[in-house]
FIRO-738476 format. One record per residue (C-alpha): residue number from 1; x, y, z. Coordinates in Angstrom, 1 decimal, padded with zeros to 4 digits, m for minus. Layout:
// FIRO-738476
   resi        u        v        w
    NUM        X        Y        Z
...
***
This chain:
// FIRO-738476
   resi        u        v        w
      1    012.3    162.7    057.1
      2    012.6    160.1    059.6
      3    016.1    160.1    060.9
      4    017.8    156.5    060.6
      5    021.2    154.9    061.9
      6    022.3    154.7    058.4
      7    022.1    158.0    057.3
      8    025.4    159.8    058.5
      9    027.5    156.5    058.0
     10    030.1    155.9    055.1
     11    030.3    152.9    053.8
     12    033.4    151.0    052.3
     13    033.3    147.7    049.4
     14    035.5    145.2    050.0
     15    036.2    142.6    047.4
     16    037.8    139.7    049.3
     17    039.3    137.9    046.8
     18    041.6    141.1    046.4
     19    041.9    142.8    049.6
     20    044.3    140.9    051.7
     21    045.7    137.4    051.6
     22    046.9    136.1    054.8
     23    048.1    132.4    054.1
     24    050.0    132.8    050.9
     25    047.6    131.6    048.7
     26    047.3    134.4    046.4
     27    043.6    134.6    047.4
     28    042.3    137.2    050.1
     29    040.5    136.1    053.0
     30    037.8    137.0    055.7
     31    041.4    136.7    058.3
     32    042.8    139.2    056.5
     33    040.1    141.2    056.3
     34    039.8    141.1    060.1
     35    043.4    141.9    060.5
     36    042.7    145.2    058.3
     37    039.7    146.9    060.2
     38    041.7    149.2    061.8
     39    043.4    150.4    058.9
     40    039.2    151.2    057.9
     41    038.3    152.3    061.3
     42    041.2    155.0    061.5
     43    039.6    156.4    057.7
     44    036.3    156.2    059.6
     45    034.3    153.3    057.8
     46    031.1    152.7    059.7
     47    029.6    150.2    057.0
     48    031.7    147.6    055.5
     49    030.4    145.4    052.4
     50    031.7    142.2    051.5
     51    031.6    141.0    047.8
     52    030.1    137.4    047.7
     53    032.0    134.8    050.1
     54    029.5    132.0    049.9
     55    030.7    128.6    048.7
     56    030.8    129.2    045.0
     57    032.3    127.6    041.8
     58    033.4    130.8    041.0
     59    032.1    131.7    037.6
     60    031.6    134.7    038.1
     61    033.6    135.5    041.4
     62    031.5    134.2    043.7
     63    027.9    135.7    041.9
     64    027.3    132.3    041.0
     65    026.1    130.8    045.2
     66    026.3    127.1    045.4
     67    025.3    127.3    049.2
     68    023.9    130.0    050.6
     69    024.8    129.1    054.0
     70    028.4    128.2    053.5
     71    031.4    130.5    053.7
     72    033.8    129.3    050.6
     73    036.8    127.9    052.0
     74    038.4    129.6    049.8
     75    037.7    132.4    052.3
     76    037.9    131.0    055.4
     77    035.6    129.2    057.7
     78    032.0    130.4    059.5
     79    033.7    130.6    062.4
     80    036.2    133.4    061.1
     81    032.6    135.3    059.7
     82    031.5    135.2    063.4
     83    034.3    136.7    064.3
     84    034.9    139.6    061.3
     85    031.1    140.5    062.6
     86    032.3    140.7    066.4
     87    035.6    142.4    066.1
     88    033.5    144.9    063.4
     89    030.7    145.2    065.8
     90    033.7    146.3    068.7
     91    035.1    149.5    066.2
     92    031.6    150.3    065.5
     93    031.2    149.3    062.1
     94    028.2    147.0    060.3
     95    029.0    144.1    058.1
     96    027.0    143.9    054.8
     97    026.6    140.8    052.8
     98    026.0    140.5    048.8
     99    022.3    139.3    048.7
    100    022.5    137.4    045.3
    101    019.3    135.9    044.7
    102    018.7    137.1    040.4
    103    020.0    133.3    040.5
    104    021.8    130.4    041.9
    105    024.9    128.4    040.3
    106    024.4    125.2    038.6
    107    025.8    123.7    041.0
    108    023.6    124.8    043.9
    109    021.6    121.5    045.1
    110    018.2    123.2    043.8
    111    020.1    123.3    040.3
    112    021.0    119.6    041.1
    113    017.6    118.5    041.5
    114    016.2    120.5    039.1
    115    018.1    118.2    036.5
    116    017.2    115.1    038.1
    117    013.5    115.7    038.0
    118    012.8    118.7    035.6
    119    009.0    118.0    036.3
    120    009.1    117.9    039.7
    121    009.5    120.4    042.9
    122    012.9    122.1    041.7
    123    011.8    122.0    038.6
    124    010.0    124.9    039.5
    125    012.2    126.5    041.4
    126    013.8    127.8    037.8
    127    012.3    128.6    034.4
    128    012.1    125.1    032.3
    129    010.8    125.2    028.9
    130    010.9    122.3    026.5
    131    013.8    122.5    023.8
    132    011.7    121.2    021.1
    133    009.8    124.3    020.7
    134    013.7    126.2    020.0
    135    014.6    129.3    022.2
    136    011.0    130.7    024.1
    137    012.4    134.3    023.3
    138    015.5    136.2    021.9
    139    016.8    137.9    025.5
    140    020.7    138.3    025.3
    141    022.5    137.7    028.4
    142    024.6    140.3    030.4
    143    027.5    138.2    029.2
    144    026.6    137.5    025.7
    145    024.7    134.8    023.9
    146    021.1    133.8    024.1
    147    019.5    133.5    027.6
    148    018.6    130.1    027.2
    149    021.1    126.6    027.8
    150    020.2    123.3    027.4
    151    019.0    121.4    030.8
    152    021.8    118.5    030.8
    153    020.3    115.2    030.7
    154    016.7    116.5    030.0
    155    014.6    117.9    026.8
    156    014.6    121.2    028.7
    157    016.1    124.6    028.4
    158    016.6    127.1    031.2
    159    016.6    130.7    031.7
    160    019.5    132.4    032.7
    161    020.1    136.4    031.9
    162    023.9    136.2    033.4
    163    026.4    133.5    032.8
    164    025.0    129.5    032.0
    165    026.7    128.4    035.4
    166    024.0    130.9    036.7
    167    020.4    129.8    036.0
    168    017.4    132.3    037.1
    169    015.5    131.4    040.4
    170    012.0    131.6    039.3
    171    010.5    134.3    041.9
    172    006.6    133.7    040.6
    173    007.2    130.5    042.5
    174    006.0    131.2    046.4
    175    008.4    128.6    047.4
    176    010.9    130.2    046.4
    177    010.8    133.6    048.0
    178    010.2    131.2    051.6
    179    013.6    130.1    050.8
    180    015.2    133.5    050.4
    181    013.8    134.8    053.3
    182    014.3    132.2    055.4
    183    017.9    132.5    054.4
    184    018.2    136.5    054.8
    185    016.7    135.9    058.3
    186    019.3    133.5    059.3
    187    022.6    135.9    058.6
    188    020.6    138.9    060.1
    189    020.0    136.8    063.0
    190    023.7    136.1    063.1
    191    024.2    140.2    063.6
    192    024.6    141.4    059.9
    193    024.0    145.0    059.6
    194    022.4    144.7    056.4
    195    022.7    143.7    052.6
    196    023.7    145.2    049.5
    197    021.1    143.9    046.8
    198    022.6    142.5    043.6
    199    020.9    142.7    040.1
    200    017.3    143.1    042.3
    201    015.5    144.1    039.1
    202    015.8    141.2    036.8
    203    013.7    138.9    039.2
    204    010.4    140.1    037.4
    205    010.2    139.0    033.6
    206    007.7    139.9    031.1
    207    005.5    136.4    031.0
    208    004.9    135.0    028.8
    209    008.3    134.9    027.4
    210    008.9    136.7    023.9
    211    011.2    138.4    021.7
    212    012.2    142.1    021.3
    213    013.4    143.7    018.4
    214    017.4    142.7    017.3
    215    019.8    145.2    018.2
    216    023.0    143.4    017.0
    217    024.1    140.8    014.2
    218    023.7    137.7    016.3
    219    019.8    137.9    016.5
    220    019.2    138.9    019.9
    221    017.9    141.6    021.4
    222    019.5    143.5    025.0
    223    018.0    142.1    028.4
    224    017.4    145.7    029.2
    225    014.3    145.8    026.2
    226    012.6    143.0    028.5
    227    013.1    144.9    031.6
    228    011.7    148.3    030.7
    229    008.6    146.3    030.0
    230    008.6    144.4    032.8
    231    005.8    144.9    036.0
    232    005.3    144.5    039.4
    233    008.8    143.8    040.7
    234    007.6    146.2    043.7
    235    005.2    143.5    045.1
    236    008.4    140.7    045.4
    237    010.7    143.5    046.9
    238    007.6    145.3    049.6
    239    006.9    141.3    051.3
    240    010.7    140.4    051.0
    241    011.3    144.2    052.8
    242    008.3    143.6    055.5
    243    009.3    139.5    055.9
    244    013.1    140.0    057.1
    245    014.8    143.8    056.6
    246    012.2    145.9    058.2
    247    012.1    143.3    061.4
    248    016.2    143.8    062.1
    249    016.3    147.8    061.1
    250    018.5    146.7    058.5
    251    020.1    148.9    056.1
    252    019.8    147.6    052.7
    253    021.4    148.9    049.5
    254    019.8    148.0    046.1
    255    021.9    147.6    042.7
    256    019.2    149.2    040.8
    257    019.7    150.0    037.0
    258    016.3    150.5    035.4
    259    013.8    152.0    037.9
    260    011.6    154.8    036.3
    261    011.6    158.1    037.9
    262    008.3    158.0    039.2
    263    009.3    154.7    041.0
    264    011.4    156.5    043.2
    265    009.7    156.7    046.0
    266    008.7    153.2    046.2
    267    012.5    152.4    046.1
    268    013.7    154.7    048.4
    269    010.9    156.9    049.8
    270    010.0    156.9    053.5
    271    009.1    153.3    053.3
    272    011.0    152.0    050.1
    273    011.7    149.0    049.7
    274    015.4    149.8    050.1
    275    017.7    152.0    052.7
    276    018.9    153.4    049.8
    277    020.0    152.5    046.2
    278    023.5    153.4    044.2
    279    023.5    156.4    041.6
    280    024.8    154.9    038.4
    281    023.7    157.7    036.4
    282    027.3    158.6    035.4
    283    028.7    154.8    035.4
    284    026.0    154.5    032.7
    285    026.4    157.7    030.9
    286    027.4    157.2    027.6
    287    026.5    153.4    027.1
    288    025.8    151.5    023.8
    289    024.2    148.7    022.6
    290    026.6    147.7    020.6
    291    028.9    147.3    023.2
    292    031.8    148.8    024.8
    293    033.9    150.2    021.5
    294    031.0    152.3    021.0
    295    030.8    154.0    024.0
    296    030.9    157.7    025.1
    297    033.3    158.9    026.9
    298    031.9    161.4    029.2
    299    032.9    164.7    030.1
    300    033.5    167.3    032.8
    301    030.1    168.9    032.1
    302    028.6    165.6    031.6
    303    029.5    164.3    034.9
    304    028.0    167.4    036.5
    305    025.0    167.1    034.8
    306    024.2    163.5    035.8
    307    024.8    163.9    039.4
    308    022.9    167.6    039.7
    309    019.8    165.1    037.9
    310    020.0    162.6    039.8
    311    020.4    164.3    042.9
    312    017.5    167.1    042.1
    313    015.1    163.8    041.2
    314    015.6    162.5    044.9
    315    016.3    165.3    047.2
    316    012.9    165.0    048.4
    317    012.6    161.1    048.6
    318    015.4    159.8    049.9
    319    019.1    159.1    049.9
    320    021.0    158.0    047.2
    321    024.2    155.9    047.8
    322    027.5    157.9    045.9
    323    029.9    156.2    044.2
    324    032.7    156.6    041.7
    325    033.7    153.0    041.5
    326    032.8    149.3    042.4
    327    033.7    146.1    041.6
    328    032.1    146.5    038.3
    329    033.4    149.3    037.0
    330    036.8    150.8    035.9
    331    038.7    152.7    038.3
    332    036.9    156.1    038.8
    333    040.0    158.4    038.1
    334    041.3    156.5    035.1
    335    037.4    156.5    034.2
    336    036.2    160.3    035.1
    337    039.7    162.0    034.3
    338    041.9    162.4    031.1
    339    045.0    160.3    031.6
    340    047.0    162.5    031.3
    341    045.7    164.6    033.9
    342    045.4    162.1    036.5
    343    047.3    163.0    039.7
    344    046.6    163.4    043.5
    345    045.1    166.8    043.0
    346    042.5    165.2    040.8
    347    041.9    162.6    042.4
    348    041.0    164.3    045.9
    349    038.3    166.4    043.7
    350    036.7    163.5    043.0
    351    036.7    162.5    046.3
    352    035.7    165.9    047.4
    353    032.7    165.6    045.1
    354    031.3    162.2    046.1
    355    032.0    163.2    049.8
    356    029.6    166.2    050.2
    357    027.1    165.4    047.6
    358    023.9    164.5    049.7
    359    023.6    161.1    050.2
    360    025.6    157.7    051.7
    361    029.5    157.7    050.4
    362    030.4    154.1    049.1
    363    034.2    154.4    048.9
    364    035.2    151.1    047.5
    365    038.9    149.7    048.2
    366    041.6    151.4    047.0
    367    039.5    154.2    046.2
    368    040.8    156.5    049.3
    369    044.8    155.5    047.8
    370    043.6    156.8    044.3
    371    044.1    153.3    043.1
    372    044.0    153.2    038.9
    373    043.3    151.1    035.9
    374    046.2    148.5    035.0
    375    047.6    147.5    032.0
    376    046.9    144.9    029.7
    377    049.0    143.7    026.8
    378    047.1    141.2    025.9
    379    043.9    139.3    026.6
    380    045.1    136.5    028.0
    381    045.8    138.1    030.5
    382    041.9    139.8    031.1
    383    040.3    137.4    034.1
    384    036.0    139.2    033.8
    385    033.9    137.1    031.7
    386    032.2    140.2    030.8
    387    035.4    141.5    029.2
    388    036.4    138.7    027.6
    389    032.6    138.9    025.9
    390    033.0    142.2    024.7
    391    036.2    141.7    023.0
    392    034.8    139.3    020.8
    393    031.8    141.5    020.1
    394    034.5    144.3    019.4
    395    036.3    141.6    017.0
    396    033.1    140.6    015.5
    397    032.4    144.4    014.7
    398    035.3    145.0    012.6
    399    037.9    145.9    015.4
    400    041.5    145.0    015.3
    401    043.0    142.8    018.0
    402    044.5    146.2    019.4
    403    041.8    147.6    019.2
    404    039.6    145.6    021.0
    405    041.7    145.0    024.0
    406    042.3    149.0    023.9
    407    038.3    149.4    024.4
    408    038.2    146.1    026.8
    409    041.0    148.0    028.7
    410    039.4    151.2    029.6
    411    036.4    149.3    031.1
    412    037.0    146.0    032.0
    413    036.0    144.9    035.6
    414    039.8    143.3    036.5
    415    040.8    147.2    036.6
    416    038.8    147.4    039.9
    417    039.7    143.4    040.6
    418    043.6    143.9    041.1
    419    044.8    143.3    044.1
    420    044.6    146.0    046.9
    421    047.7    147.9    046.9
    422    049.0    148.1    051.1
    423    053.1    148.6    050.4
    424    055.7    148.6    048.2
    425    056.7    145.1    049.0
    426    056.2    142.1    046.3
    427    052.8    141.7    045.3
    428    052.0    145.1    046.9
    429    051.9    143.6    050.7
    430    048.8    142.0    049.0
    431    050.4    137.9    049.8
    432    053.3    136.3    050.1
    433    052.1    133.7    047.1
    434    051.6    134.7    043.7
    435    048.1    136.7    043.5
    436    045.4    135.2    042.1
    437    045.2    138.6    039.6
    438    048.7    140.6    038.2
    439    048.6    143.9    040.5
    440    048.7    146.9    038.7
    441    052.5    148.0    038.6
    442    052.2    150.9    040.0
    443    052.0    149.4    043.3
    444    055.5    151.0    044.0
    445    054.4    154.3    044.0
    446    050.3    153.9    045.2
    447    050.0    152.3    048.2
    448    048.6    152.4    051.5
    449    051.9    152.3    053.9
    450    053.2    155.6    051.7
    451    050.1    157.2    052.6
    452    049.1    156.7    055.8
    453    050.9    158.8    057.9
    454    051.3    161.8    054.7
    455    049.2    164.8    055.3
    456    049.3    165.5    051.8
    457    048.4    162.2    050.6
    458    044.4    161.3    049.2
    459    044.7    158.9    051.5
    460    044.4    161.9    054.4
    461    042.3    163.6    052.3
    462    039.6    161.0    052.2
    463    040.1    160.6    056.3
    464    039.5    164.8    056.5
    465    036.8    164.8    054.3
    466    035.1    161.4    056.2
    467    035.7    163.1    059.5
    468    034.1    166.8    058.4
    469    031.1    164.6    057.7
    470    031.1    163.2    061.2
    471    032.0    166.8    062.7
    472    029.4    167.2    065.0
    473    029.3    171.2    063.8
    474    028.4    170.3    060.0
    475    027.0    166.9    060.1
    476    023.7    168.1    060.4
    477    024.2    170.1    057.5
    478    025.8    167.7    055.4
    479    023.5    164.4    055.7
    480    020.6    165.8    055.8
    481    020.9    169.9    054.2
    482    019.1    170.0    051.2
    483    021.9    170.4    048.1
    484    021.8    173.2    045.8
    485    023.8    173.4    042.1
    486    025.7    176.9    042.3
    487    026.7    178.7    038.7
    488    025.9    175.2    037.1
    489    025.8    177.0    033.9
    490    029.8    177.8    034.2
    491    031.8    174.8    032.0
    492    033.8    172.7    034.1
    493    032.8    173.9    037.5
    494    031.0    171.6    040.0
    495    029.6    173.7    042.4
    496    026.8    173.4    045.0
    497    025.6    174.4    048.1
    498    024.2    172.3    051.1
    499    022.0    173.9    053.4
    500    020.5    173.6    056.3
    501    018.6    175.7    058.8
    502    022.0    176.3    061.0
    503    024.3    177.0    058.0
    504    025.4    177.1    054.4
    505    028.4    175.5    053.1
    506    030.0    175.3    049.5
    507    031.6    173.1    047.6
    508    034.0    174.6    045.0
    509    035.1    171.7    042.7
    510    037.6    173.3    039.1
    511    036.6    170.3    036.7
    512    040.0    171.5    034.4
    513    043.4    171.2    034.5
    514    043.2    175.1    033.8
    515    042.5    177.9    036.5
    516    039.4    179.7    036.6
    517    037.8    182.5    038.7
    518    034.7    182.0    040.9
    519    032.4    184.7    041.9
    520    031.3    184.0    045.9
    521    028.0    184.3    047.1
    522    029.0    185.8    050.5
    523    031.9    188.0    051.9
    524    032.9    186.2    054.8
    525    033.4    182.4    055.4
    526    035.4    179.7    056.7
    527    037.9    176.9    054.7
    528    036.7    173.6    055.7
    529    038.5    171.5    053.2
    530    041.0    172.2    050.7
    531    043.4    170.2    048.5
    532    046.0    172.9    047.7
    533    047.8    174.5    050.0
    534    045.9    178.2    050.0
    535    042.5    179.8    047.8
    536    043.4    182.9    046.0
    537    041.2    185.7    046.1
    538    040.7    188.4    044.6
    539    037.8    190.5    046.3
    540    035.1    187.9    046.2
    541    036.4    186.1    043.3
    542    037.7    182.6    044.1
    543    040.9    182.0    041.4
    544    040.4    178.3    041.5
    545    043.9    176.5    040.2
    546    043.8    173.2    038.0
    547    041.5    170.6    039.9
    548    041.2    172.6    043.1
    549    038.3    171.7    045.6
    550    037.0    173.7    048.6
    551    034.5    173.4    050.7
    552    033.6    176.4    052.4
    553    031.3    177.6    055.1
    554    029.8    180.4    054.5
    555    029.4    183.2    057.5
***
C-alpha cells in the first residue's frame, strides 16, 4: 500500500454550533473553536472536521448552504476561518470542511433563479418537472413526506430527498459539477486539509423517475429502494476526485451508506475515489423501515460481528474511518452499552476498541469525556427535524405520546447536538448566554476541566490510547498491521490481534459487566494499555473483570 499523510492521523468532529461560544450568544463559534485547539492538540488531534459553517438558513443546521463561499455570521467572519486554518496549521493539525453538495438551500441564489425562470439556466441546475402530471415518482424523503414540493410561483415541482428548504442539485447537468469544483478548489487553495463528503451517494438517481414498492401507510416507498438501483455514481465522484482532491493530496472522507461490497475498491482502494469512508455498519445495525420504534437494539455479539465484517471486507483495500458517534447519531455509550451499565470503565472499552481497530479514529466532541444521551420530557423540547419526523411516524403507528418520545429519545440527533460539556460552571463553560440547545444535566459531573489533569479519567485514557498510536515503537504496527479476530466465537469478547512484520499486539476487550477468563496465545508479553488498575492471571489465562480492556504486546 502506498503510504499517505493521512494514514497514522486521528481525526476529531467538531460541531460548531455546540462546541464553544465565545460572545454570549448561546451559539458556538469559529473564535471559540480557535481558542480550544490546544485543549485538541494536548489529546493529539491531527485532523479536525468542522460541521457546516457556510451562510445557511439553518434548516437543517447548516446542511441546507445558501452561499458556499460565505462563513455564516452566525459563526464568525472569513477572516477568523483564515485564522482557525493558520493557528491549526501551527499545532500540526488539518482543517476539514463539510462538502455538502446532495443539494443547496432554497434560498441559495441558484434556487432563487431557478424560481424566477424555471425554463431557463437554473432551471437546470435542479430537477423541475411539471405539477400537472402529479408526483413523477413515490421517493420518501430522509425526513418524511414525498420527495417532491411545489416550485413557488411556477407550475413546477422539485426534487428534494432531504428537507423542502433543501432542493437536489441536478449533477447530470455539466454545469453543475463546474460549479462544485470550482468551489472545492477555492477552500483547498485557501489551505484546507481536506473534506468530509456528506450524503455523496444520493447525487445519482435512477432516471427516468419512478416509483418503488410502498413500504409504509402513507404511500411512499424509502429513498434507500431508489438508491440500491441506482448506477454510475463512480463516474461523478472519479472526475470530481481527479479535477480538485487528487491535485492538493487531500484527504477526503466519504459519508457513504449504500456502497456494494464489490464497490469497495473503487471507494477506497489504491485510487478510490475517497481517502477513506466511515464504517456505519453498527450505526445501521438493526434499522427498520418503519422507523425508529421498530428498531433493534443491538448487542455485545452484534457489535463484534459488524466491525470483524466490515473490517475483514477491507483489510486488503483500504482504510476505513472508525467511529462510535457523529453528529447524527446518539451518543455511542448510551447507544452501544446498557444503561445501566454505563460508567467510565465502559466507556474507555469502547474507546479502546475504536482506537486499535485498523483504520482512521474519528473521535467526535465530547466523545473522549464519555459524553451521554440527555433527557427529554417532552417534545417540545426535541430541536432535529429528523426526530420530530419520527415521532409522528411512531404516533401514526399506534404509539403513545410516551412512547414515542421514549423511542425518539434513544436516537434522536440533539443527544450528540448538546452543548460540549468543558466545566461545571452554568451552561457547562459552554457560554455565558443561554445555549442555543438545553445541555445535558449532567454537565456537573462530565466535563472536560474534571478530566483533564485525572489519570484515571477517559479523558486520559483517550490521550494514552491516541499517543500508543503515535508511539514510534507500535505505530507501524497499528496503522498499517493487518487485524486479526482472536476467539471471536467466545460471547462477549472482542478480541483481535494486529500484526505486523516487527510484532504482534492484542487487544483484550470483556463486552460484560461479568468477569471472564481468556486463554493467551503466548507466555510472555508486555501491558500497553489497560483501564483497571492490574490483569489477573492465572497461568496463561487472562481473568478479565466487568468491561476490562488490554492491549498487550506480545513477546
Amino acid at each position: 500500500m502506498q503510504k499517505k499523510w493521512w494514514h497514522d492521523k486521528v481525526a476529531y468532529q467538531i460541531y460548531p454550533k455546540s462546541f464553544y461560544d465565545t460572545n454570549g450568544d448561546g451559539i458556538g463559534d469559529i473564535r471559540g473553536i480557535i481558542q480550544k485547539l490546544d485543549y485538541l492538540a494536548e489529546l493529539g488531534i491531527d485532523i479536525l472536521w468542522l460541521s457546516p459553517i457556510y451562510l445557511s438558513p439553518l434548516a437543517d443546521q447548516g446542511y441546507d448552504i445558501a452561499d458556499y463561499y460565505q462563513i455564516d455570521p452566525k459563526f464568525g467572519t472569513m477572516e477568523d476561518m483564515d485564522e482557525l486554518i493558520e493557528q491549526a496549521q501551527k499545532r500540526g493539525i488539518k482543517i476539514l470542511m463539510d462538502l455538502v453538495v446532495n443539494h443547496c438551500s432554497d434560498e441559495h441564489e441558484w434556487f432563487r433563479k431557478a424560481m424566477a425562470d424555471p425554463n431557463g439556466k437554473y432551471g437546470k441546475y435542479f430537477y423541475l418537472e411539471d405539477a400537472s402530471k402529479g408526483l413523477p415518482c413515490n421517493w420518501r424523503s430522509y425526513f418524511g413526506g414525498p420527495c417532491w414540493e411545489p416550485l413557488p410561483g411556477t407550475d413546477k415541482l422539485y426534487l428534494h430527498v432531504f428537507h423542502k428548504k433543501q432542493p437536489d442539485l441536478n449533477w447530470e447537468n455539466p454545469e453543475v459539477r463546474e460549479e462544485v469544483y470550482k468551489n472545492i478548489n477555492w477552500w483547498l487553495d485557501k489551505g484546507l486539509g481536506g473534506f468530509r463528503i456528506d450524503a455523496i451517494i444520493n447525487i445519482k438517481k435512477t432516471l427516468p423517475f419512478h416509483d418503488y414498492p410502498i413500504d409504509r401507510p402513507d404511500g411512499l416507498s424509502a429513498i434507500h429502494n431508489m438508491l440500491k438501483e441506482a448506477q454510475g455514481v463512480g463516474t461523478f465522484l472519479h472526475e470530481m476526485k481527479n479535477r480538485t482532491f487528487a491535485q492538493y493530496d487531500a484527504f477526503t472522507v466519504g459519508e457513504v451508506f449504500n456502497a456494494k461490497p464489490e464497490e469497495l475498491e473503487e471507494f477506497i482502494g489504491e485510487n478510490g475515489h475517497f481517502s477513506t469512508m466511515f464504517d456505519f455498519s453498527t450505526t445501521c445495525f438493526g434499522g427498520s423501515d418503519k422507523g425508529w420504534y421498530d428498531r433493534k437494539p443491538i448487542t455485545p455479539e452484534d457489535y463484534k460481528n459488524c466491525c470483524f465484517d466490515a473490517q475483514e471486507a477491507i483489510q486488503d483495500i483500504g482504510f476505513y474511518a472508525n467511529i462510535i458517534e457523529n453528529h447524527d447519531e446518539p451518543r455511542g455509550v448510551s447507544y452501544y452499552l446498557a444503561n445501566e451499565e454505563i460508567n467510565d470503565t465502559s466507556k474507555k472499552m469502547l474507546g479502546a476498541i475504536t482506537l486499535m481497530m485498523r483504520g482512521i479514529p474519528f473521535i467526535y466532541q465530547g466523545q473522549e469525556l464519555g459524553m451521554e444521551n440527555t433527557r427529554f420530557s417532552s417534545i417540545d423540547e426535541v430541536d432535529d427535524i429528523s426526530s420530530l419526523d419520527e415521532y409522528q411516524n411512531a404516533l401514526n403507528a399506534g404509539l403513545s405520546e410516551a412512547e414515542a418520545l421514549k423511542a425518539v429519545s434513544m436516537y434522536s440527533r440533539d443527544n450528540a447536538r448538546t452543548p460540549m460539556q468543558w466545566s461545571d460552571a452554568p451552561c457547562a463553560g459552554f457560554t455565558t448566554g443561554t445555549p442555543w440547545l438545553q445541555v445535558n444535566p449532567n454537565y456537573v459531573s462530565i466535563n472536560a476541566a474534571s478530566q483533564l489533569h485525572d489519570r484515571d479519567s477517559v479523558f486520559f485514557w483517550y490521550k494514552q490510547l491516541i499517543a500508543l498510536r503515535k508511539n514510534p515503537d507500535y505505530k507501524e504496527t497499528i496503522v498499517y498491521g493487518r487485524m486479526l479476530p482472536y476467539l471471536r466465537e467466545q460471547k462477549n469478547l472482542m478480541a483481535f490481534f494486529r500484526k505486523s512484520e516487527q510484532q504482534t499486539l492484542l487487544i483484550l476487550a470483556n463486552y460484560q459487566k461479568e468477569p471472564q477468563d481468556v486463554c493467551l496465545p503466548a507466555d510472555q508479553f508486555r501491558i500497553l494499555a489497560n483501564n483497571y488498575p492490574q490483569l489477573n492471571l492465572n497461568g496463561n489465562v487472562a481473568q478479565l473483570q466487568g468491561y476490562q480492556a488490554v492491549v498487550l504486546e506480545l513477546l
